[in-house]
C-alpha beads as a LAMMPS data file, in Angstrom:
LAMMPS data file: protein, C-alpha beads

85 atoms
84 bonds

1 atom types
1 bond types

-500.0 500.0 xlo xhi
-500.0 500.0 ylo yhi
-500.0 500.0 zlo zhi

Masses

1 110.0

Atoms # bond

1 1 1 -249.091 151.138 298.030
2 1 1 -251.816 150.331 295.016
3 1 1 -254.544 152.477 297.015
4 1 1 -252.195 155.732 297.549
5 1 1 -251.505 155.394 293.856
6 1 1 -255.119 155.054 293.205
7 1 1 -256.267 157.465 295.235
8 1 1 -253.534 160.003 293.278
9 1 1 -254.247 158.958 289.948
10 1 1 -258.479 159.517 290.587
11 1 1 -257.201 162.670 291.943
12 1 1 -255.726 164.055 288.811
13 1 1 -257.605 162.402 286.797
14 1 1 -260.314 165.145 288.271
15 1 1 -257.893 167.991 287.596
16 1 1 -257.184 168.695 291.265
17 1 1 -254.787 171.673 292.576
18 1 1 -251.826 170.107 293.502
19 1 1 -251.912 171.259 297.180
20 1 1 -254.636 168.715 297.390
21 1 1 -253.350 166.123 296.213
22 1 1 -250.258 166.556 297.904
23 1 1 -252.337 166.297 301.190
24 1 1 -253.708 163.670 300.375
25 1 1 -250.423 162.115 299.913
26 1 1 -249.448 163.460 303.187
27 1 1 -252.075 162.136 305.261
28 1 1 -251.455 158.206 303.434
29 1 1 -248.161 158.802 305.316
30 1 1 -249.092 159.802 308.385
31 1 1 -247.011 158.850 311.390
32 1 1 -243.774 158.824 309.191
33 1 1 -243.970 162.566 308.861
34 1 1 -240.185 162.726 310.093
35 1 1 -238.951 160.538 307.225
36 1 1 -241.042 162.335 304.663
37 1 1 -239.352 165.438 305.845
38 1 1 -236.188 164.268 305.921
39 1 1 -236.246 162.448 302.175
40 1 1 -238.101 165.581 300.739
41 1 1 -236.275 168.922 302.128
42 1 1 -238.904 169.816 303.757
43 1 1 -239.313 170.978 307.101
44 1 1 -241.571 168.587 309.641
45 1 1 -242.730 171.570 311.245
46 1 1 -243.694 172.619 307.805
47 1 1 -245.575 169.488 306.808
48 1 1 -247.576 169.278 310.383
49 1 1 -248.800 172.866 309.434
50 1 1 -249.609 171.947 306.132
51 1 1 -251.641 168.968 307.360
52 1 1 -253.409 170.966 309.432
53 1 1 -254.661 173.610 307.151
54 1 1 -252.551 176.657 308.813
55 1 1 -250.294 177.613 305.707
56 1 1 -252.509 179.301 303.291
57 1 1 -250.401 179.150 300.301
58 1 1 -248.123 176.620 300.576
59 1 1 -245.645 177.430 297.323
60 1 1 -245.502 175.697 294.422
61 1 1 -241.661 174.475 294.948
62 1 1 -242.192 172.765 298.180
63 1 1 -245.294 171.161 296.487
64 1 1 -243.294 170.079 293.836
65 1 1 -240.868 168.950 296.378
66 1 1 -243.211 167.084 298.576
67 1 1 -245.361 165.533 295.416
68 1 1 -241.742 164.281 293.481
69 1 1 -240.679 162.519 296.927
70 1 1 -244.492 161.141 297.767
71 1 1 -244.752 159.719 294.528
72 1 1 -242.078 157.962 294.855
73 1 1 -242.008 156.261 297.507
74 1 1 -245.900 156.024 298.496
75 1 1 -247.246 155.069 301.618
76 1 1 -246.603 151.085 302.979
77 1 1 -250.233 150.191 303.790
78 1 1 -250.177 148.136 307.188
79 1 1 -250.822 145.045 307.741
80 1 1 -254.125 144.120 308.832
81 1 1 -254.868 142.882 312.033
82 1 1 -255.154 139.299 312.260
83 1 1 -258.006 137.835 314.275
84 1 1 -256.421 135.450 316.756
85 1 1 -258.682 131.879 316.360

Bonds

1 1 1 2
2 1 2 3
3 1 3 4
4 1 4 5
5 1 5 6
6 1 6 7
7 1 7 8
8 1 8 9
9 1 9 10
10 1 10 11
11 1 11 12
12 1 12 13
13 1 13 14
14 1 14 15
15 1 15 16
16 1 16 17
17 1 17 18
18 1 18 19
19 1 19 20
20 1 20 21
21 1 21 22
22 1 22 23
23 1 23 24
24 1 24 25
25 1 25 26
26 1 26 27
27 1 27 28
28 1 28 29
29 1 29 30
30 1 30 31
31 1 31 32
32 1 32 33
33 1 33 34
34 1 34 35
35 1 35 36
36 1 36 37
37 1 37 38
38 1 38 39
39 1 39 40
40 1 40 41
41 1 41 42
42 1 42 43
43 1 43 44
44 1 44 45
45 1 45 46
46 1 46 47
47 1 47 48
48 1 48 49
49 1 49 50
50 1 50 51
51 1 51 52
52 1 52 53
53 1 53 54
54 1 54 55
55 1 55 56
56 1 56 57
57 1 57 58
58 1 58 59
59 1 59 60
60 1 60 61
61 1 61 62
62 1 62 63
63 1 63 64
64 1 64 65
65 1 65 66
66 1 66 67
67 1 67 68
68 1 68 69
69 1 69 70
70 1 70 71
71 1 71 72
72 1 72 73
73 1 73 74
74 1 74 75
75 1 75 76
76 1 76 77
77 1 77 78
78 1 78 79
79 1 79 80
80 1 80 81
81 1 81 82
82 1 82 83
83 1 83 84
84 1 84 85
């Protein structure tokens, strides 16, 4: 959870567009793509083409949207593998 918010506040700190650092978000949560979609409004079919660089401009509402909800609740790292002894 620390690194997502880590990785978002570096991210604004360096004045990024928001589509990026939505992604970025995104891809922390990767694999629980059908919860994100369902706590955020937003379409899964929407947020796989998003990931995958095939909606050009994505819309500053569903952004908003995706960010608000992302924020939130940020990705559960995990847990490492432990090395059996």
């Amino acid at each position: 959870m620390l690194d997502a918010i880590a990785i978002f506040c570096y991210l604004l700190a360096m004045n990024t567009n928001l589509d990026h650092v939505v992604l970025t978000l995104l891809n922390a949560r990767k694999g629980d793509w059908q919860k994100v979609a369902a706590d955020s409004g937003v379409s899964y079919s929407w947020l796989s083409k998003f990931a995958n660089g095939h909606i050009g401009n994505p819309g500053y509402s569903t952004l908003t949207k995706l960010h608000a909800m992302l924020s939130a609740a940020p990705a559960i790292p995990e847990p490492e593998a432990k090395a059996e002894a």
